[in-house]
C-alpha positions, 0 to 999 in steps of 0.5 A: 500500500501507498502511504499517505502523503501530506502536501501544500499546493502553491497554485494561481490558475484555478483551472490547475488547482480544480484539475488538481483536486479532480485527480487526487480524489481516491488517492492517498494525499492530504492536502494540508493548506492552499496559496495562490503564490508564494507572497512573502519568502520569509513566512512562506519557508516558516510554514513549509518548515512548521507543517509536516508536508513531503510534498509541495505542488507548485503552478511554474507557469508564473514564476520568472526563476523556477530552478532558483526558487525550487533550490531555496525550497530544497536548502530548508531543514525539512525540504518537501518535494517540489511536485512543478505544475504547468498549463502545457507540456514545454520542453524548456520550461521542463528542462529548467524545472528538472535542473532546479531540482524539482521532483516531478513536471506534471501537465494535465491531465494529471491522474496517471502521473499524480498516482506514480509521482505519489508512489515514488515519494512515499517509497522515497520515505523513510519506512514507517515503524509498522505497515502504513494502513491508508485507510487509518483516518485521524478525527481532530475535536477542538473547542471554540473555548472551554465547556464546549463539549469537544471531550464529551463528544470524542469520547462518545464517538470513540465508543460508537465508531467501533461498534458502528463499523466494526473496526479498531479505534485509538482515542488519544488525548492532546488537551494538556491543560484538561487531560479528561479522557483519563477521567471519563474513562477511569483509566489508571495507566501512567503513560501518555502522549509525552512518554512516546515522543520521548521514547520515539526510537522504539516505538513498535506494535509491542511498545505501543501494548506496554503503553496503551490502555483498553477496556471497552471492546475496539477502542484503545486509549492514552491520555495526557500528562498532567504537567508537559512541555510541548516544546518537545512535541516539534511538528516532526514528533507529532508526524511520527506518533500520528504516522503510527497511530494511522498503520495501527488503527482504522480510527484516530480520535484526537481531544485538541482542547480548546483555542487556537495556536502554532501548537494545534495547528501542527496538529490539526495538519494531521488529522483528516477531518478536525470538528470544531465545537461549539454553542450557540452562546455568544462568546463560543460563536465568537471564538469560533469566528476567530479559530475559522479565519485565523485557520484560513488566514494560516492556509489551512484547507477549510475542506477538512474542517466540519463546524458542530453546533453543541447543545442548540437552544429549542428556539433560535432567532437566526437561521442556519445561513445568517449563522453560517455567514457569521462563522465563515463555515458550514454548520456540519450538525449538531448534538442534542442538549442531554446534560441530566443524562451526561451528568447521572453518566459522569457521576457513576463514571459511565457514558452516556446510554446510547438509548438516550437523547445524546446517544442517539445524536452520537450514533447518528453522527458516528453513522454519517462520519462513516458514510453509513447516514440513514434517514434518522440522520436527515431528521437528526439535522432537520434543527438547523436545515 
């Protein structure tokens, strides 16, 4: 199997950027953020050296020094592989490309060569701990602010997801400030997070049983340390760790915590999808404004990102669209507001029944990340539709 590639795309003509994601659909490459052009070197080569992308698609069409600027590219700490992209096939355009030291020249239509230069950068790699697993997906949870119910809602989901689609899911815990997981799950284990960046060179499937924790059937957990230094977690570390969570499960639910800095960003690029939290209360609405333009304005790829409205009041008094227009992003759907039940669950250190009000929200939202939506769903976002 290929492994999955992270990658940047650097594309002015939209026709290019459209034929680009047209070919990749299917394949395994995840686009972590979109420009138009390279704008300032200086911020440009802090993100290519902050995200975790190995490859770089770039549009050659408007670039005056291609080799020169593929070399400057190629001269940082953590290079990605320059992918040239161009309207036509030039023969000069491509000489110069290829002497500048650009991985691979594609026209379009891009499919059949998109797909073997795919291959050839991920055998280029460095082989991962274990076997890679493409269809391992990463599931961020991040909360416009705190008591949003990010936590409740990964947790939940955690449990579900399994039992849902019968396969294997790792709940894992990146809120240091929190660390609830731990807490909602009762677990006694004394490893986290911290101890596999620190332990990165042995980090195996017999490590990783020594660490973990378990006991509900499918879903495997670790938590946070109560004290951390996230200096240590650089973006590389949090590729590796992800990396092998992806080859050993089909399911990766990441707690982020709440708010926005360089910190979860580097996390976020690693998760296929990141579902932000939040309620309908004024300030979580404006945190949530914040956390949508701050990711655009970061380049972040606003594809990824699914928006959760959390416990929404019985009566609301703007509609879905004004609300959508306010946030700068899709409301995806929403979790029913249960919090007696949360609360008699918590309190006997259960989750919530899945017969109950949230549990059925749960279910139904498990049932649609899955691609397994029923018509219980479409009722289920009826609210807000």
């Amino acid at each position: 199997m290929v492994n999955l590639t992270n990658a940047g795309i650097v594309v002015e003509t939209k026709a290019l950027a459209l034929e680009l994601r047209s070919s990749a659909e299917g394949l395994p490459v995840n686009f972590v953020f979109e420009q138009h052009e390279i704008g300032d070197w200086t911020s440009f080569a802090e993100r290519i050296e902050r995200l975790p992308i190995q490859a770089l698609f770039l549009e050659t069409s408007h670039l005056d020094d291609v080799p020169g600027l593929v070399r400057r590219i190629r001269a940082l700490s953590s290079p990605p592989a320059v992918i040239a992209l161009h309207t036509q096939a030039d023969s000069s355009a491509i000489l110069e490309a290829l002497r500048g030291g650009v991985s691979e020249y594609l026209v379009p239509p891009f499919r059949s060569a998109l797909t073997k230069a795919l291959e050839r950068i991920a055998a280029e790699r460095p082989a991962p701990a274990g076997p890679e697993r493409v269809g391992g997906r990463v599931l961020g949870f991040l909360s416009a602010k705190g008591g949003c119910g990010a936590t409740t809602i990964a947790c939940h989901l955690a449990r579900e997801l399994p039992k849902q689609t019968a396969s294997k899911a790792l709940l894992t815990d990146f809120d240091f400030d929190a660390g609830l997981v731990s807490f909602v799950f009762k677990t006694k284990s004394p490893y986290s997070i911290v101890d596999l960046a620190a332990n990165l060179h042995r980090l195996d499937s017999s490590y990783w049983k020594a660490v973990v924790s378990n006991g509900i059937p499918g879903l495997d957990m670790i938590g946070s340390a109560s004290s951390v230094n996230v200096g240590a977690l650089t973006p590389e570390v949090i590729e590796k760790i992800f990396r092998f969570f992806r080859a050993e499960y089909d399911w990766v639910l990441a707690d982020l915590g709440h708010g926005f800095n360089a910190f979860r960003l580097s996390l976020l690029t690693n998760c296929n999808e990141v579902y932000l939290i939040t309620t309908a209360e004024i300030v979580a609405l404006h945190h949530t404004q914040r956390i949508v333009t701050r990711l655009t304005e970061s380049g972040y790829n606003p594809e990824n990102l699914r928006v959760i409205l959390n416990r929404p009041p019985k009566q609301f008094d703007v509609t879905i669209q004004e609300l959508e227009k306010m946030l700068g992003a899709r409301i995806h759907g929403t979790i029913l507001n249960d919090y007696d039940t949360l609360h008699e669950s918590y309190s006997q250190g259960n989750l919530a029944p899945p017969a109950t009000a949230i549990g059925r929200s749960i279910t139904e939202l498990a049932r649609r990340i899955a691609g397994l939506q029923s018509e219980k769903s479409k009722k289920w976002f009826s609210l807000l539709n």
